[in-house]
C-alpha positions as CSV (number, residue, x, y, z in Angstrom):
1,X,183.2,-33.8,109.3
2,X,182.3,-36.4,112.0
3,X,183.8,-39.5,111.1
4,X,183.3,-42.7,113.4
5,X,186.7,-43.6,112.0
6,X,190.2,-42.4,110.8
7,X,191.7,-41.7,107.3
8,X,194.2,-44.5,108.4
9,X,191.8,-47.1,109.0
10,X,190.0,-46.6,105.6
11,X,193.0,-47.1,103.8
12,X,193.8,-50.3,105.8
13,X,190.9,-52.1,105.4
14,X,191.6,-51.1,101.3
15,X,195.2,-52.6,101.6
16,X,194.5,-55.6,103.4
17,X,191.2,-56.3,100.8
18,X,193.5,-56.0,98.0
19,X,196.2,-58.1,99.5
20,X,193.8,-60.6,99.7
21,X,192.0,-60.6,96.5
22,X,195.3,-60.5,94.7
23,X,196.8,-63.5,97.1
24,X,193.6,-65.6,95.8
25,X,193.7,-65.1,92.5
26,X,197.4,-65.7,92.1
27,X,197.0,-68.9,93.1
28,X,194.1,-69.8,91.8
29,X,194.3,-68.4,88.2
30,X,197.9,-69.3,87.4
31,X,197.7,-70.3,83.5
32,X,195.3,-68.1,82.5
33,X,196.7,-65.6,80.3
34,X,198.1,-68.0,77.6
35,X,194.8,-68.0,74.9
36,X,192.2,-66.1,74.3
37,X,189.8,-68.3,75.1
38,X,191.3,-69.2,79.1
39,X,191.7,-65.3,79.5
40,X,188.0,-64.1,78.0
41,X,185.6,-67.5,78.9
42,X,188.4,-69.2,81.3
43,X,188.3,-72.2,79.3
44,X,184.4,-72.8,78.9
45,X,185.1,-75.2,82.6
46,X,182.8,-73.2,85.4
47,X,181.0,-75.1,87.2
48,X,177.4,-75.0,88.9
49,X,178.8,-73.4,92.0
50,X,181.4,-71.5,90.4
51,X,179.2,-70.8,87.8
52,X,176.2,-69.0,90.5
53,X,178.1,-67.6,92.7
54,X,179.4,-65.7,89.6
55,X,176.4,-64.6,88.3
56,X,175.1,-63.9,91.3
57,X,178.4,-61.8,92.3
58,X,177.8,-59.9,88.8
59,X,174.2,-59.1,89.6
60,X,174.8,-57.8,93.0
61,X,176.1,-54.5,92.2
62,X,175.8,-51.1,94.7
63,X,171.9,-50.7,94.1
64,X,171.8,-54.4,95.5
65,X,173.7,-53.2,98.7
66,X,172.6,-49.4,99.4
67,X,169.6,-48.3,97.0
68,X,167.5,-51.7,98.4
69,X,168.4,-49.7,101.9
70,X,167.7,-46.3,100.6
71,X,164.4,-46.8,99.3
72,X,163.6,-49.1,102.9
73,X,163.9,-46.1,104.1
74,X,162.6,-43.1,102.2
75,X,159.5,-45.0,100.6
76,X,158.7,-48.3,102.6
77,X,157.5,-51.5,101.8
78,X,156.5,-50.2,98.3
79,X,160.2,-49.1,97.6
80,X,161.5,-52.1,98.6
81,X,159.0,-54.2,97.1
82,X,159.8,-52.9,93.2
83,X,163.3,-53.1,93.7
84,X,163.7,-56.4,94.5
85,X,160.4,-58.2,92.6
86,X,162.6,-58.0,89.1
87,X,165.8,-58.3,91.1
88,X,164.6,-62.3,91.9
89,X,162.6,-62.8,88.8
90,X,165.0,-61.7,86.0
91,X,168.1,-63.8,86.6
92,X,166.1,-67.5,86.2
93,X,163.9,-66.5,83.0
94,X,167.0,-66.1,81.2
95,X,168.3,-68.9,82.3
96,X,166.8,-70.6,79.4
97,X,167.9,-68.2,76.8
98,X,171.9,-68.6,78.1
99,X,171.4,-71.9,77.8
100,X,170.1,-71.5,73.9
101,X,172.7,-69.0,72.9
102,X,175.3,-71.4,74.1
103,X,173.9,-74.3,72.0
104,X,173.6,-72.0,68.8
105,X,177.2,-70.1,69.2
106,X,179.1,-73.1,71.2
107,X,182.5,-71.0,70.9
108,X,181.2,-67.6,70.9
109,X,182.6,-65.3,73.3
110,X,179.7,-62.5,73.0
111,X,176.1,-62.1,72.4
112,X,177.1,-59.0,70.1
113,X,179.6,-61.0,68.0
114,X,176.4,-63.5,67.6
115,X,174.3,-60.7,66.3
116,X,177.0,-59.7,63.7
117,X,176.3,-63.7,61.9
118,X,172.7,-63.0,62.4
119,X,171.9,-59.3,61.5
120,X,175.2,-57.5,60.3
121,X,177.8,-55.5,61.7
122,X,176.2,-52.4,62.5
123,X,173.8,-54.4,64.9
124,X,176.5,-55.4,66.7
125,X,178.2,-52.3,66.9
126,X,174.6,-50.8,68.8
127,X,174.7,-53.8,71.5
128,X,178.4,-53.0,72.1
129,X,177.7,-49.4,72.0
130,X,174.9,-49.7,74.7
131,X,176.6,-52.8,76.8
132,X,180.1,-50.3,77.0
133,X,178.2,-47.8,78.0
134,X,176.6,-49.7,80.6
135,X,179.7,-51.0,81.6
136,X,180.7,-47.8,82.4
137,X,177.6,-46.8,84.5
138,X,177.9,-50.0,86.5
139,X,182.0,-49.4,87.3
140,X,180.9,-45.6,87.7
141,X,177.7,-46.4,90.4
142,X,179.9,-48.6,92.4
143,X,182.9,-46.2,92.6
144,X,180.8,-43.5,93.6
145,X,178.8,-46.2,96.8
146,X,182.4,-47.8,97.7
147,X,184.1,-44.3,98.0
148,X,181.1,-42.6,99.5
149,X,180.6,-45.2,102.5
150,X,184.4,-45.3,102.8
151,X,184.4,-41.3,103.0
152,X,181.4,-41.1,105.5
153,X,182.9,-43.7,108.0
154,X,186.9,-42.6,107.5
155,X,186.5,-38.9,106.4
156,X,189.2,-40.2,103.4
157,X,188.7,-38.4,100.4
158,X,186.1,-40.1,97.9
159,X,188.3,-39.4,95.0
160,X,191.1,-40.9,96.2
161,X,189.1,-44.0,97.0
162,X,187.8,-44.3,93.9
163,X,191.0,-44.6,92.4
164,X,192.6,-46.9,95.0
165,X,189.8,-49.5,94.2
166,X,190.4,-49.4,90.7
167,X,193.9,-49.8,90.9
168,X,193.5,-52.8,93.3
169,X,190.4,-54.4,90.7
170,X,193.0,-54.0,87.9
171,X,195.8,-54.9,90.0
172,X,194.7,-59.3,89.7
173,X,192.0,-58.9,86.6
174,X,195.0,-57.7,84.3
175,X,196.8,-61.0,84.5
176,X,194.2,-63.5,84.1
177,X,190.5,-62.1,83.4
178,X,187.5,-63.7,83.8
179,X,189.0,-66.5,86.1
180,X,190.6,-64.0,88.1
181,X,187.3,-62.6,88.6
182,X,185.6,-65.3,89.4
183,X,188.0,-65.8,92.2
184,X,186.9,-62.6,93.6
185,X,183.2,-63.2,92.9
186,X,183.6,-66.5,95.5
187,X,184.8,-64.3,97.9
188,X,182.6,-61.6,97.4
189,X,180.0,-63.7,97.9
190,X,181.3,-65.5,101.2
191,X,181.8,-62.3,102.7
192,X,178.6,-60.3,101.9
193,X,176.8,-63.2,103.0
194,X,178.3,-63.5,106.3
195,X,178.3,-59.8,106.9
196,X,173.9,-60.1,106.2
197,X,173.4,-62.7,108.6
198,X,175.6,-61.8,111.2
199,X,175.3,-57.7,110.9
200,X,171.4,-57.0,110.3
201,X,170.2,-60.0,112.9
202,X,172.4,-58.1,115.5
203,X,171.3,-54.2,114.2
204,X,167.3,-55.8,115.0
205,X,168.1,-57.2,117.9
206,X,169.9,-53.7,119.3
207,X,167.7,-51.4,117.9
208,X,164.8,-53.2,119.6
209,X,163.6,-56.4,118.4
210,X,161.2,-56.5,115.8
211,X,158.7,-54.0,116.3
212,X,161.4,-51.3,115.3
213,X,161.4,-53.3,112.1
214,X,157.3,-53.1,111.2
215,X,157.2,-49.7,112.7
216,X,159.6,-48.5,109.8
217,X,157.4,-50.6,106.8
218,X,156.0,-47.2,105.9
219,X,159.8,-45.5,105.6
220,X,160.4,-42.3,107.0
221,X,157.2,-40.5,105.9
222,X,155.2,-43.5,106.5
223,X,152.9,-43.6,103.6
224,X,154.8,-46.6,102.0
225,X,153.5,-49.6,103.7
226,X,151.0,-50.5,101.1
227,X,152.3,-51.7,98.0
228,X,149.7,-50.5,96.2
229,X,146.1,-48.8,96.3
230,X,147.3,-45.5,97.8
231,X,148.4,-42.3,95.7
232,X,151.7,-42.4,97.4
233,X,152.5,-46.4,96.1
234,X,151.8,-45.4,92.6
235,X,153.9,-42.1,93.3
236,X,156.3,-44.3,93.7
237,X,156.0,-46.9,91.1
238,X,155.9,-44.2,88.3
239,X,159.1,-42.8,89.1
240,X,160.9,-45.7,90.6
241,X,159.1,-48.8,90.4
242,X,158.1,-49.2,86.9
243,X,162.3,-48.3,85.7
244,X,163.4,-50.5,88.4
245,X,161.2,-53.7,87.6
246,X,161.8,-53.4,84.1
247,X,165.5,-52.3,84.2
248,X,165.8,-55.4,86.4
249,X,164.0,-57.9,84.0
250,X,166.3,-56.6,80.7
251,X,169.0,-56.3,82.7
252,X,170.6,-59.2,81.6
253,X,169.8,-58.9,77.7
254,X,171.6,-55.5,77.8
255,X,175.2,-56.7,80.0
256,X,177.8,-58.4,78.2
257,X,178.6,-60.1,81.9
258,X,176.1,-62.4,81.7
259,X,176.4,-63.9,78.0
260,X,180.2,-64.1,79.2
261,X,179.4,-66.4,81.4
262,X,176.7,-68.1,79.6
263,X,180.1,-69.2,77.4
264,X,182.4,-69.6,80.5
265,X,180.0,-72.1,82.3
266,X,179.7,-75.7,81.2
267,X,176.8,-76.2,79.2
268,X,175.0,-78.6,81.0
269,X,175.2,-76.2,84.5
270,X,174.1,-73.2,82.7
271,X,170.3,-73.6,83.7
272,X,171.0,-74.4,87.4
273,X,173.5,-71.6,88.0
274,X,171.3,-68.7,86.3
275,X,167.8,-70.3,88.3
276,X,170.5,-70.8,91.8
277,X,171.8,-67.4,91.7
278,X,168.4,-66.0,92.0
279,X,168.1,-67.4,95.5
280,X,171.3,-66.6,96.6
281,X,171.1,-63.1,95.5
282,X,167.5,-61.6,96.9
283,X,168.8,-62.6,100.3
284,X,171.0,-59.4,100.3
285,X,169.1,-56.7,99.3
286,X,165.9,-58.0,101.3
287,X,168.7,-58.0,104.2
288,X,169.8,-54.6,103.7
289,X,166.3,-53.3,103.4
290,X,165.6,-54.4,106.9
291,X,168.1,-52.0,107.9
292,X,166.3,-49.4,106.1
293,X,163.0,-50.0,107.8
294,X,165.0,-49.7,111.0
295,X,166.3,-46.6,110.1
296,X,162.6,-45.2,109.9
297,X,161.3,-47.3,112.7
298,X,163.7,-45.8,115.2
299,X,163.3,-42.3,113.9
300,X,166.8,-41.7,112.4
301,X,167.1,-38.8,110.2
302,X,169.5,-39.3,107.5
303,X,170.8,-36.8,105.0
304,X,173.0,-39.1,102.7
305,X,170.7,-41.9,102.2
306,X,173.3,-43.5,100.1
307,X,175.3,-44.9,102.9
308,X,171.9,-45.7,104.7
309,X,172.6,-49.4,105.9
310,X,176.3,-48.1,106.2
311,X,175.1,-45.5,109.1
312,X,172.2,-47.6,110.8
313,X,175.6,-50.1,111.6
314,X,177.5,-46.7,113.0
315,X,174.5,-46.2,115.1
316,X,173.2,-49.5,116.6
317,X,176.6,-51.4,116.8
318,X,180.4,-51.5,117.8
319,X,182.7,-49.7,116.1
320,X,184.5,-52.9,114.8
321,X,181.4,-54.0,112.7
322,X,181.1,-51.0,111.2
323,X,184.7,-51.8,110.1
324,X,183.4,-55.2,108.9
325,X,180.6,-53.7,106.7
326,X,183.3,-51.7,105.2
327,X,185.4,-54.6,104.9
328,X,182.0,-56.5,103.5
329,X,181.7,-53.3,101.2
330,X,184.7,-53.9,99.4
331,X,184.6,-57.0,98.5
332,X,181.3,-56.6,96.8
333,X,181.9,-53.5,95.1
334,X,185.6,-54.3,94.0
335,X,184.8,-57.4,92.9
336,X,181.9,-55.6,90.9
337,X,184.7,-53.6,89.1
338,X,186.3,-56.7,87.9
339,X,183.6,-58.3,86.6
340,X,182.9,-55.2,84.4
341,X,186.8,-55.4,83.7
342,X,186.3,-58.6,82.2
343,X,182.8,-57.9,80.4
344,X,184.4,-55.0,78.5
345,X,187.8,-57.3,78.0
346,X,185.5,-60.0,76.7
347,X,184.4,-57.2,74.0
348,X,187.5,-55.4,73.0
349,X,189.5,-58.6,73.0
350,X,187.0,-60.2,70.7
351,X,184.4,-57.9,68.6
352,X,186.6,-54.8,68.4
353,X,189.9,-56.9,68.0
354,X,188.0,-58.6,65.0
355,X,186.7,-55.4,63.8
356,X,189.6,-53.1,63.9
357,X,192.7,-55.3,63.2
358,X,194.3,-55.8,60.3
359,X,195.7,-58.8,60.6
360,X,196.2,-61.5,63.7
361,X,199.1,-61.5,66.0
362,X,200.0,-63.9,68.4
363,X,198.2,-62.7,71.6
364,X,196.8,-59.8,69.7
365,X,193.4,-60.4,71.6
366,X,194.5,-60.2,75.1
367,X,196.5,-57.3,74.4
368,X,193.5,-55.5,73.1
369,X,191.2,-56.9,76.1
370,X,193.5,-55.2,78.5
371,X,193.5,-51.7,76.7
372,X,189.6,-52.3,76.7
373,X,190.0,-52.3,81.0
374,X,192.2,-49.3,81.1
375,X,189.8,-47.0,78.7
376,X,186.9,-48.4,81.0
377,X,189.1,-47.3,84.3
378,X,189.6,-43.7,83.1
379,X,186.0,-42.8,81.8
380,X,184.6,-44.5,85.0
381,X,186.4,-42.5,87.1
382,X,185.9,-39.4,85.6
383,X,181.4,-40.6,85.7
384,X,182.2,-41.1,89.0
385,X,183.6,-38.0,90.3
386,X,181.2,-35.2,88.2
387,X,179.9,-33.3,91.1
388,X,176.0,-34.3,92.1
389,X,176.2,-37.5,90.9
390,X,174.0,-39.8,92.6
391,X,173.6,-43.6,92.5
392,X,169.8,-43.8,92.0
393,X,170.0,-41.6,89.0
394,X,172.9,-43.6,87.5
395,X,170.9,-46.6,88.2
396,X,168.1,-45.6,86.7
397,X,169.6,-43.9,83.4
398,X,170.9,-47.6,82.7
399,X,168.2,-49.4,84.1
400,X,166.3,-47.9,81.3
401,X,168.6,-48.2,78.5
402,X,169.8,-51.7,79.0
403,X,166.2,-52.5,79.1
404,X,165.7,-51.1,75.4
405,X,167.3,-54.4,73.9
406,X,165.6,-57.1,76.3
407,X,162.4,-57.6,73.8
408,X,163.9,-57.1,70.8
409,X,166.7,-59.7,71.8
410,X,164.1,-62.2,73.6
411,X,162.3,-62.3,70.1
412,X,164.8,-63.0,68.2
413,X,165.2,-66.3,70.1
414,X,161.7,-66.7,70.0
415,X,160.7,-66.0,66.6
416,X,163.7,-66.1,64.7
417,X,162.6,-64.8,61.5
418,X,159.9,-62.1,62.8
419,X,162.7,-59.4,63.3
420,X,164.9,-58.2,60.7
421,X,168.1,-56.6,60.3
422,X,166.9,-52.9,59.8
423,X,164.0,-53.6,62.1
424,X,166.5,-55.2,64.9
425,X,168.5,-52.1,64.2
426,X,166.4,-48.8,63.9
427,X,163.2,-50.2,66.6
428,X,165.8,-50.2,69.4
429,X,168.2,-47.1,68.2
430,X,165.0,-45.3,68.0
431,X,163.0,-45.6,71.0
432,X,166.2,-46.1,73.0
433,X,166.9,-43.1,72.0
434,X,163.8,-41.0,72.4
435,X,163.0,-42.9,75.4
436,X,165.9,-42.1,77.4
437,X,165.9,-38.2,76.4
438,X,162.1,-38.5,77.5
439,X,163.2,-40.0,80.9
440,X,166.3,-38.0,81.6
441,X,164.2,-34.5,81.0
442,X,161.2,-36.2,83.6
443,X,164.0,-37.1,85.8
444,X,165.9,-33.7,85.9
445,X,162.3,-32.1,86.6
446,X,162.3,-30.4,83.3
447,X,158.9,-32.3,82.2
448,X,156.7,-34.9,83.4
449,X,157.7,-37.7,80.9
450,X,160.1,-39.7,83.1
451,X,157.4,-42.9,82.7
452,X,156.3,-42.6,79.7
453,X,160.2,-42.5,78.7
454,X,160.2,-46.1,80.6
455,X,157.5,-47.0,78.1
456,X,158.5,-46.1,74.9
457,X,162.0,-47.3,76.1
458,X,161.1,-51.0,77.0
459,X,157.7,-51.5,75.1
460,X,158.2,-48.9,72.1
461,X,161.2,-50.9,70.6
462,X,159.9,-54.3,70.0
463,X,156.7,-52.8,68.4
464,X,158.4,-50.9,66.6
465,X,161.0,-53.4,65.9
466,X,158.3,-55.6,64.2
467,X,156.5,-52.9,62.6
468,X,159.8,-51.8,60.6
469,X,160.1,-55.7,59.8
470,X,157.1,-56.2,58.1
471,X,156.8,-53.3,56.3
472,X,160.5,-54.2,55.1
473,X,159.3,-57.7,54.6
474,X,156.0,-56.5,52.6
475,X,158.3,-53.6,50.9
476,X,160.5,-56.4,49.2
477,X,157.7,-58.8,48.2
478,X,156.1,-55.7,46.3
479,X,159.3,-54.9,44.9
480,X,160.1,-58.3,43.3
């Protein structure tokens, strides 16, 4: 394989990263460690700009980085356009729900352990069920972009760099959790930013200026300029679009990251850092689109579409950015690992410890957090490294089932009493349920169902939600 660098220089850019990262959040996160609540919420004392370059850092995952680039590129405008409209929108309008959860559970820890006081304990177990398994998605889908961009620029093994950035993530986040990660998240974001406004002005400017740019709107067929009106934009927004903006708007009803830090983050900066990180975050992906558009625009043909951003750098500048964007990689997708470190820490450390333990220890919970990262480590990595697995279709399975609890859970802050406990339960087990099989099958080609899995998915389980509710509700009445 043609690599534009060596095995050595991969592994150096990994090593220096991680010396880094774990030089930061030494210093940074000293004290950490001694209570639950310092290593889990790191002492309720974020910040506003702590607090969104966090959540900004813990939205910006690999799709953020490469699929915003990938779809640039094979489907235009229109690709682009789907992935990031949710993207910018989702973050702010839950602002105001992180907010309302912190003022109704002031010392909670999760969103779950919340839902055990109001529903029961087998609703909780479902929104840890589903936010573990996303957890290991997410670690799993940035594994599988840091290795594979690490593996097309260094020809080192994918594998091998899968494991070396888990080993480095865990490395700092086993000591002091979520501040640790929130150390990396600053960085993350420092770095990524810089590499987008240094790298993609200079990749327009030496592929040709801006008319390489609009030449590429319609990606590499160039059909996809028009967002919608044509067959081939509603192609794309029933097999892409429609998961992707939905995914995006439930995403943060169905990730433990973000109730985590709607604890961790002083109450009163909890609105401004959710709305904030909105407008810190689209920059990127609208960045590495461009890059996508210039891949088309110039004529490029690219086979992993992945890594597209990641080979439009290789091509259009020196070899030392490239080295950069690696460099810029890892601290994005690393620090990605941690935060998911955390998230399931936060769980296993507080719901599962509370569940499972018969009888309270002293440090009983952080011990339990940390076993909670290294189960998350192995399953990711074995997710990871299944042969043919791609980031889009990783995205998408979770995009969808995340998305299952956002209406459900948005309801019960809006109308308190209009969903029960066996209607809270059996709407979103159901249709989660049927609607992922129904989306998986479209997906794998075996049936043409992939959308209507979206629907039943997202819009099935409140309705049917409700409609379990009041038939409970009516059930009950009759029965007294």
């Amino acid at each position: 394989m043609n690599t534009l660098f060596t095995e050595s220089t991969g592994l150096m850019v990994l090593l220096v990263y991680g010396i880094f990262a774990f030089a930061m959040t030494y210093w940074y996160s000293k004290g950490y460690n001694d209570t639950k609540e310092s290593f889990l919420v790191a002492r309720r004392e974020l910040n506003t700009f702590q607090g969104s370059l966090s959540v900004t850092a813990a939205w910006l995952w690999a799709p953020g980085l490469f699929i915003s680039a990938q779809q640039a590129y094979v489907n235009g405008l229109v690709g682009l356009f789907w992935f990031c409209l949710g993207n910018f929108l989702t973050l702010g309008a839950f602002a105001y729900f992180a907010k309302k959860i912190r003022q109704w559970a002031p010392e909670g820890f999760t969103f779950s352990g919340y839902l055990k006081e109001k529903f029961s304990g087998r609703v909780q177990a479902l929104f840890v069920v589903e936010m573990m398994f996303l957890a290991i998605c997410a670690f799993a889908i940035n594994l599988i972009a840091g290795s594979k961009t690490v593996e097309a620029l260094t020809g080192l093994d994918a594998g091998i760099v899968s494991l070396l950035m888990v080993l480095i993530a865990i490395l700092y986040s086993f000591r002091t959790g979520l501040k640790a990660t929130v150390m990396t998240e600053m960085i993350k974001m420092v770095v990524v930013w810089t590499g987008a406004i240094i790298l993609v002005p200079w990749v327009i400017s030496s592929a040709g200026g801006w008319d390489v740019v609009v030449a590429g709107l319609g990606g590499k067929s160039g059909l996809g300029a028009d967002i919608f009106g044509t067959p081939f934009a509603w192609g794309v927004f029933t097999g892409f679009g429609a998961a992707a903006f939905l995914g995006h708007m439930g995403g943060p009803w169905g990730d433990n990251s973000f109730y985590q830090r709607a604890f961790a983050i002083k109450e009163k900066s909890i609105v401004p850092s959710f709305v904030l990180a909105s407008f810190v975050f689209i920059v990127i992906p609208i960045m590495m689109g461009l890059l996508g558009f210039i891949a088309a625009g110039s004529g490029m043909k690219i086979d992993n579409v992945g890594v597209t951003n990641a080979l439009v750098i290789a091509e259009f500048l020196p070899a030392g950015a490239a080295v950069f964007f690696m460099f810029m990689v890892f601290a994005g997708l690393v620090s990605i690992l941690d935060s998911q470190f955390a998230s399931v820490a936060n769980m296993t450390g507080h719901d599962i410890y509370n569940k499972f333990k018969v009888g309270k220890t002293e440090g009983g919970e952080i011990h339990w957090a940390r076993y909670g990262m290294i189960v998350l480590a192995v399953l990711a990595l074995i997710v990871a490294n299944i042969p043919g697995m791609t980031l889009v279709y990783l995205f998408l399975f979770f995009a969808v089932l995340r998305a299952s609890v956002w209406l459900p859970s948005m309801i019960t802050f809006l109308k308190p009493g209009l969903i029960t406990e066996r209607g809270m339960f059996w709407g979103i087990l159901v249709c989660a349920s049927i609607g992922e099989i129904l989306f998986v099958s479209g997906k794998l080609g075996y049936s043409d169902t992939a959308f209507l899995g979206v629907l039943i998915a997202i819009f099935g389980s409140p309705l049917l939600s409700i409609g379990i509710s009041k038939y409970h509700k009516s059930y009950m009445l009759d029965y007294k």
